[in-house]
C-alpha positions as a Markdown table, in Angstrom:
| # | Residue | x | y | z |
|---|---|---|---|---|
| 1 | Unk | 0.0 | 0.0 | 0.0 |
| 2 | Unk | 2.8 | 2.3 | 0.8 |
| 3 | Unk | 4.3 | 2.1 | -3.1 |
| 4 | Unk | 0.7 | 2.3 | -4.5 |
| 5 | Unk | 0.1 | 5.8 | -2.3 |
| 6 | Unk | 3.4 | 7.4 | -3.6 |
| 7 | Unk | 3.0 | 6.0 | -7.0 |
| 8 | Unk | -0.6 | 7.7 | -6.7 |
| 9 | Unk | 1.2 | 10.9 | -5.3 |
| 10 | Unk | 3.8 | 10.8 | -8.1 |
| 11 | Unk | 1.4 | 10.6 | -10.8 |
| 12 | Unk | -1.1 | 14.0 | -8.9 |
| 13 | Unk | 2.1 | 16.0 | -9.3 |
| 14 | Unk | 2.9 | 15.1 | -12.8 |
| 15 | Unk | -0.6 | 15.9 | -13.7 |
| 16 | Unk | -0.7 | 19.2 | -11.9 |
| 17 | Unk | 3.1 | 20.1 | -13.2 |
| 18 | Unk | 1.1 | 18.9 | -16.8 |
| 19 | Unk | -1.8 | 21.6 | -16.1 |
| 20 | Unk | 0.6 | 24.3 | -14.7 |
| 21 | Unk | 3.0 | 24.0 | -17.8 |
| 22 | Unk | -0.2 | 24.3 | -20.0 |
| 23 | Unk | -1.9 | 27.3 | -18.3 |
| 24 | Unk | 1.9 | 29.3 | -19.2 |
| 25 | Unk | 2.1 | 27.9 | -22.8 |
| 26 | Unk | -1.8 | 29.3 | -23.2 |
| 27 | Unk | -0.8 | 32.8 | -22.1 |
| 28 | Unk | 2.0 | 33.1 | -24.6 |
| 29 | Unk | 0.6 | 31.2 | -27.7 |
| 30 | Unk | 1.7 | 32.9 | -30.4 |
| 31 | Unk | 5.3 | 32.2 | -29.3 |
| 32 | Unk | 7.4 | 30.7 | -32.1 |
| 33 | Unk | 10.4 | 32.4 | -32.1 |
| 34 | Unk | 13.4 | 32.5 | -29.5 |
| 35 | Unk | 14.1 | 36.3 | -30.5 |
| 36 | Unk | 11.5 | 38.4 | -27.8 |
| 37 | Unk | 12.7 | 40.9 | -25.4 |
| 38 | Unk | 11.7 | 42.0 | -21.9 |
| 39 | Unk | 9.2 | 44.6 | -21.4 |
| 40 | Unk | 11.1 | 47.8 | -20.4 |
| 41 | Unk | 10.5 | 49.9 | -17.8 |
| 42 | Unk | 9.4 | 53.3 | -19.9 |
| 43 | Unk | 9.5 | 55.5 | -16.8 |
| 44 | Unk | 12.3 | 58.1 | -16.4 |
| 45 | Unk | 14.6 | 58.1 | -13.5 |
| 46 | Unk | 18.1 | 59.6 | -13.2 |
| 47 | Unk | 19.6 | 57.2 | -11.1 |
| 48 | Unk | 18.6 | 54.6 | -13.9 |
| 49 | Unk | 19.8 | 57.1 | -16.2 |
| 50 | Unk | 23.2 | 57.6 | -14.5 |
| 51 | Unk | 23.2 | 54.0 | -13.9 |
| 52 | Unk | 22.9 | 53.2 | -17.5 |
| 53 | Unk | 25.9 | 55.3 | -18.7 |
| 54 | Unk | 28.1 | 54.2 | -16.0 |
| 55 | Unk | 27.6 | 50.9 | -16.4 |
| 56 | Unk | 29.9 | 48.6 | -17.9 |
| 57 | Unk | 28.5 | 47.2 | -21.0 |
| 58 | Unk | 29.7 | 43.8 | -20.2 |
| 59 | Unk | 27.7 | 43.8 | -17.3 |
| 60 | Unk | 24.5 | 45.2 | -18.8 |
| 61 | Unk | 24.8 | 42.5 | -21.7 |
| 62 | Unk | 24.8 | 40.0 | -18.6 |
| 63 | Unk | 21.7 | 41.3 | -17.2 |
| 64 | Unk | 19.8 | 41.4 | -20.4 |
| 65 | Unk | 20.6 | 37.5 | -21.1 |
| 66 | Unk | 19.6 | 36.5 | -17.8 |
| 67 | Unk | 16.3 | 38.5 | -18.0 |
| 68 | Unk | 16.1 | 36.6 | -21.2 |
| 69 | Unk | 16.0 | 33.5 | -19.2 |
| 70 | Unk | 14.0 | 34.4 | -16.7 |
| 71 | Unk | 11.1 | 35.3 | -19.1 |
| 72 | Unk | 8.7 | 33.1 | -19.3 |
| 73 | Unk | 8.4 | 32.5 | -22.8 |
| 74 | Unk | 11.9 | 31.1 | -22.8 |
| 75 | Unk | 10.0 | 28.2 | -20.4 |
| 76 | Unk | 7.4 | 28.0 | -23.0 |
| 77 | Unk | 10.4 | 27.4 | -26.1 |
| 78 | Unk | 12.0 | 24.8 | -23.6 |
| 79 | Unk | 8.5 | 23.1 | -23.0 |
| 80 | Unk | 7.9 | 23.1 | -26.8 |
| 81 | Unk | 11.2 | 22.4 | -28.3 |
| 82 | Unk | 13.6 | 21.0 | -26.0 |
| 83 | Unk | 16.3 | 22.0 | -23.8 |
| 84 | Unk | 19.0 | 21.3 | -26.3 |
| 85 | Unk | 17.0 | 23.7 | -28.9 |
| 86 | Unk | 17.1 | 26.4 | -25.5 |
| 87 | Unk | 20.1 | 26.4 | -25.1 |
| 88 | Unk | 21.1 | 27.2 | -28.9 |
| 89 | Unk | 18.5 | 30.0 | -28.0 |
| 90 | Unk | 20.5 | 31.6 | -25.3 |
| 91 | Unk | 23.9 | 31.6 | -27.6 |
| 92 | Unk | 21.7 | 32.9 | -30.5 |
| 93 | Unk | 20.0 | 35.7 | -28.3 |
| 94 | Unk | 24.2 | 36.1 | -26.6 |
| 95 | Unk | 25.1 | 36.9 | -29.8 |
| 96 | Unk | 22.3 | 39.4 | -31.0 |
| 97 | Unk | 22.9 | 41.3 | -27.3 |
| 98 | Unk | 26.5 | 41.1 | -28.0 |
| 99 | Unk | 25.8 | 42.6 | -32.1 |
| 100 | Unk | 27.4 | 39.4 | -33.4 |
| 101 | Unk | 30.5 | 39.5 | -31.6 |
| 102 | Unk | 31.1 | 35.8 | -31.1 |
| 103 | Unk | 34.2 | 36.3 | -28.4 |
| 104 | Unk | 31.3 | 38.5 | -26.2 |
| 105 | Unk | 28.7 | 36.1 | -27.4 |
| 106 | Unk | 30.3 | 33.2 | -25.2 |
| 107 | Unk | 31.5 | 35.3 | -22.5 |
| 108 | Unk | 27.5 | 36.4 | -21.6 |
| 109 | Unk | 26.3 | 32.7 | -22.6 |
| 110 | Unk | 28.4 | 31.5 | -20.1 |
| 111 | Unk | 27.8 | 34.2 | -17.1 |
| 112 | Unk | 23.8 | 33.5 | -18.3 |
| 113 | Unk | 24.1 | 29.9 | -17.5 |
| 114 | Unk | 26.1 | 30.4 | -14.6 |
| 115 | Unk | 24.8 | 27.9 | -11.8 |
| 116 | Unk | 26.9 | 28.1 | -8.9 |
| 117 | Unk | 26.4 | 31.1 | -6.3 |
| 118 | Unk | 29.4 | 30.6 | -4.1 |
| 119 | Unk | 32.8 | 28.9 | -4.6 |
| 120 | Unk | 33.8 | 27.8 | -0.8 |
| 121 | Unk | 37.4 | 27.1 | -0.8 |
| 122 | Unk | 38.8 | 24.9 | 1.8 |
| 123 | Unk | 41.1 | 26.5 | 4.2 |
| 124 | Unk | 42.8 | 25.6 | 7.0 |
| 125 | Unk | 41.6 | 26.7 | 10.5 |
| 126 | Unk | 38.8 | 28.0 | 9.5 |
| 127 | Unk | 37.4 | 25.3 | 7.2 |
| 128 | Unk | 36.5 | 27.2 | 4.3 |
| 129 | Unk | 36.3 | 30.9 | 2.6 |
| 130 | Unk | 33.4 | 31.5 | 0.3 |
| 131 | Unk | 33.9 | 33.3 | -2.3 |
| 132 | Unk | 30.6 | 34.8 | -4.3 |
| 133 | Unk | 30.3 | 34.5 | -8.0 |
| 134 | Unk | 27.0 | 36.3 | -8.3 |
| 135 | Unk | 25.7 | 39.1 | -6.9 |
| 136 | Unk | 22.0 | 38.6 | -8.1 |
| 137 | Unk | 19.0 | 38.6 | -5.6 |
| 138 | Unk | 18.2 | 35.3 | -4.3 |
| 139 | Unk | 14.8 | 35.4 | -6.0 |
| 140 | Unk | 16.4 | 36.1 | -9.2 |
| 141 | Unk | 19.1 | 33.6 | -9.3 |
| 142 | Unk | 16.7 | 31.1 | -8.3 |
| 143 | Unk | 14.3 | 31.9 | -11.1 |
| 144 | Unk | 17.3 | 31.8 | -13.4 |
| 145 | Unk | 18.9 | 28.9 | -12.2 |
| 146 | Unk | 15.1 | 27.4 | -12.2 |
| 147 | Unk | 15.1 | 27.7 | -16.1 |
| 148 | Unk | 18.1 | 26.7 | -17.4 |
| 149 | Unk | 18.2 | 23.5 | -19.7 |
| 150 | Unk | 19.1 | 20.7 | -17.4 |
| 151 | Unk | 18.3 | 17.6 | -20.2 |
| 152 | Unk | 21.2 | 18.3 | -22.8 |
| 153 | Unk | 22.5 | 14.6 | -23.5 |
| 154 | Unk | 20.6 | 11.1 | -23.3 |
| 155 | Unk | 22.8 | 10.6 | -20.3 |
| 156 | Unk | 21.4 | 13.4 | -18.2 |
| 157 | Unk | 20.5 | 12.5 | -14.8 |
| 158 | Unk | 16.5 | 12.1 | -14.6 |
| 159 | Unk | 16.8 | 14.8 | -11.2 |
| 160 | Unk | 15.8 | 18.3 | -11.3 |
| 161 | Unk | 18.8 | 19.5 | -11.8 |
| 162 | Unk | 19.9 | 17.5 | -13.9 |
| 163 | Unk | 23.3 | 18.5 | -16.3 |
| 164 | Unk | 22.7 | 22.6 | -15.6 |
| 165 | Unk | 25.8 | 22.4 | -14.0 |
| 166 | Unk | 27.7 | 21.6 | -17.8 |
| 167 | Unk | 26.5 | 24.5 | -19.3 |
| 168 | Unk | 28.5 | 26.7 | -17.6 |
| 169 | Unk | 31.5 | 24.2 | -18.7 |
| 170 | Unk | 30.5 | 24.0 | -22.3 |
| 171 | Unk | 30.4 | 27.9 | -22.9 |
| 172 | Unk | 33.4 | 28.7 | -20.2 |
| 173 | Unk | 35.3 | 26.4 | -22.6 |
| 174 | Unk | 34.4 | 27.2 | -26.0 |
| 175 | Unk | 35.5 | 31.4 | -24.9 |
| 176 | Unk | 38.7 | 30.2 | -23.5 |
| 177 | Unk | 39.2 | 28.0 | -27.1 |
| 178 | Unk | 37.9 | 31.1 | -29.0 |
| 179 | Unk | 39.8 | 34.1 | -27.5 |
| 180 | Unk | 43.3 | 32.1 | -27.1 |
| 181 | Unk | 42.5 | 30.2 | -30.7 |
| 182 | Unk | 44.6 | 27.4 | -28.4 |
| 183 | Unk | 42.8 | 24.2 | -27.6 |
| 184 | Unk | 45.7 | 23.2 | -25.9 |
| 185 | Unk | 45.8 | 25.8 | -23.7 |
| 186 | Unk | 41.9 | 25.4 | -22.8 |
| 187 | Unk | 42.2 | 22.0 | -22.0 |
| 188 | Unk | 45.0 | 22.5 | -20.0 |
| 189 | Unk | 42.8 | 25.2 | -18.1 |
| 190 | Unk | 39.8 | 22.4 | -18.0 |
| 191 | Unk | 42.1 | 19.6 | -16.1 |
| 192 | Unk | 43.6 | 22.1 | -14.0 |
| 193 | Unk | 40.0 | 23.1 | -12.8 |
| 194 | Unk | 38.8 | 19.9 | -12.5 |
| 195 | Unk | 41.5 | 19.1 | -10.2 |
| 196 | Unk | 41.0 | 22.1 | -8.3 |
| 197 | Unk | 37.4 | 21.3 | -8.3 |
| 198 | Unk | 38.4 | 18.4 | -6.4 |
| 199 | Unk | 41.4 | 19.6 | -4.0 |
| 200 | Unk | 40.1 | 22.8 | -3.7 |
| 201 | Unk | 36.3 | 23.3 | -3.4 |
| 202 | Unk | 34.0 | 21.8 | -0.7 |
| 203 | Unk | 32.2 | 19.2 | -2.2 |
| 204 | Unk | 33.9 | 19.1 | -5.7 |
| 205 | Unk | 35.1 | 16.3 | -7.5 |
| 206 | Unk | 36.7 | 15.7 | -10.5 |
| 207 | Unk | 34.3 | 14.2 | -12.8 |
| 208 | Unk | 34.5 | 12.7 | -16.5 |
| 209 | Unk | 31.2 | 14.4 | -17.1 |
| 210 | Unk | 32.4 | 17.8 | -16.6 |
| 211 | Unk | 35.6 | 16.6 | -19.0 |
| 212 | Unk | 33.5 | 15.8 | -21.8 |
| 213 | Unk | 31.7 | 18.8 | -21.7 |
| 214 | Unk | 34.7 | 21.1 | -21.7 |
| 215 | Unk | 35.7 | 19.1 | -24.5 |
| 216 | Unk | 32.7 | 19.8 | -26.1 |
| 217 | Unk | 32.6 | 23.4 | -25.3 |
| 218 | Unk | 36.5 | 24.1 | -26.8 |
| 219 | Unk | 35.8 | 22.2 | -29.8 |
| 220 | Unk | 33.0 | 24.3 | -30.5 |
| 221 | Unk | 35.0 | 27.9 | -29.7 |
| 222 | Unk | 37.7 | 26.5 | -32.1 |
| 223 | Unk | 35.2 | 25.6 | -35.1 |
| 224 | Unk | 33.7 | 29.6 | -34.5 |
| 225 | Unk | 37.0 | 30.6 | -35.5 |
| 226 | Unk | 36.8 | 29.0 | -38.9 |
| 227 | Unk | 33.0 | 28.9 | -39.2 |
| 228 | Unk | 30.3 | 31.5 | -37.4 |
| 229 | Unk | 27.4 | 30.1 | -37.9 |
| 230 | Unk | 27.5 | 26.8 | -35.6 |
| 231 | Unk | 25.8 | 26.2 | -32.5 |
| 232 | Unk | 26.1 | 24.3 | -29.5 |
| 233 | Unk | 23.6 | 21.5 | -30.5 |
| 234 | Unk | 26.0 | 20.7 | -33.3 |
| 235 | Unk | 28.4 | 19.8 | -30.6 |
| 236 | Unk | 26.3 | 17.9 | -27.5 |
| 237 | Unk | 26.2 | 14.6 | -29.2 |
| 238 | Unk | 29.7 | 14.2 | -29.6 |
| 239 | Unk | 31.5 | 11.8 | -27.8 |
| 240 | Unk | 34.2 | 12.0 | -25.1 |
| 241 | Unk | 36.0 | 9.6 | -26.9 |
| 242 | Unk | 35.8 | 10.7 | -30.3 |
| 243 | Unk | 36.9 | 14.4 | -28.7 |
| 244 | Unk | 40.5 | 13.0 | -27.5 |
């Protein structure tokens, strides 16, 4: 009786998650396209005025991508089309935020699907030292994070989470592979922070998983150099081994 009544519970929340999903896709119908922007605030301040001008452009082009994400009509495209097809979204939207500049394109894509919040770094003494990556709200890091592809291969965990946290290895790689034009260099840069991952960081580990996606990531910032027109779905189905 016990596995019928959690089998029973399992199957209420699908249905409701089933309903819930349905009620956001029938508010934004008409969505086809990944190329929509967020409603802008048309009041006049000067602080958002001064704020505007003095603020790095670099950072600006961060917080537009991760509005992007947190928009709800990106959930709608990655209930409709997949999370591999969202994720080509947020490169293709990277790159119309950064006007086509492919080196600024990856930069964003990868501060967009940025999943960690803190980096704790063990110490001696005092245990560890936590060192922030973002400083987003809570509520908005969480919606982010909340949205983020998290099925990109057929080995994805079946978890909530998922393989979020590759995304952040796939576009930190294919920068590093674009700007240097060095795969050699980049995958030097991905072993030495996967082994730092697991000497250095509370709870890190290095893992094979995280390999092949910088693999992936630097083999796609090395083909941008020679062809601009790829995107990262053309890369997720390669294998690790065919990558070494």
């Amino acid at each position: 009786m016990k596995w019928v009544s959690i089998n029973i519970c399992f199957l209420l929340s699908l249905f409701f998650s089933d309903i819930q999903a349905r009620h956001i896709d029938s508010n934004y119908v008409n969505v086809t396209s990944w190329d929509f922007d967020a409603e802008k605030d048309e009041s006049f301040s000067i602080g958002t005025f001064l704020a505007e001008i003095f603020t790095p452009h670099i950072i600006t082009d961060t917080r537009y991508i991760r509005q992007y994400i947190i928009d709800e009509r990106f959930q709608v495209l990655r209930n409709r089309y997949g999370d591999i097809r969202a994720l080509d979204a947020i490169y293709l939207k990277s790159l119309k935020i950064a006007d086509h500049n492919i080196a600024r394109a990856l930069f964003i894509s990868s501060m967009a699907v940025l999943e960690h919040r803190n980096a704790d770094i063990k110490m001696p003494v005092i245990s560890y030292l936590r060192i922030p990556l973002t400083f987003e709200k809570d509520s908005i890091f969480n919606a982010r994070t909340k949205h983020l592809p998290v099925h990109i291969y057929s080995d994805s965990p079946a978890t909530p989470a998922g393989d979020r946290d590759k995304l952040q290895h796939f576009f930190g790689s294919a920068y590093l592979s674009y700007v240097t034009e060095s795969p050699d260099f980049t995958r030097t840069a991905g072993n030495l922070i996967e082994w730092g991952e697991a000497a250095l960081i509370v709870g890190g580990a290095d893992d094979i998983r995280d390999r092949r996606a910088n693999r992936q990531g630097e083999r796609f910032g090395e083909d941008l150099l020679i062809v601009t027109n790829l995107l990262p779905s053309d890369y997720l189905t390669f294998r690790f081994e065919d990558l070494k």
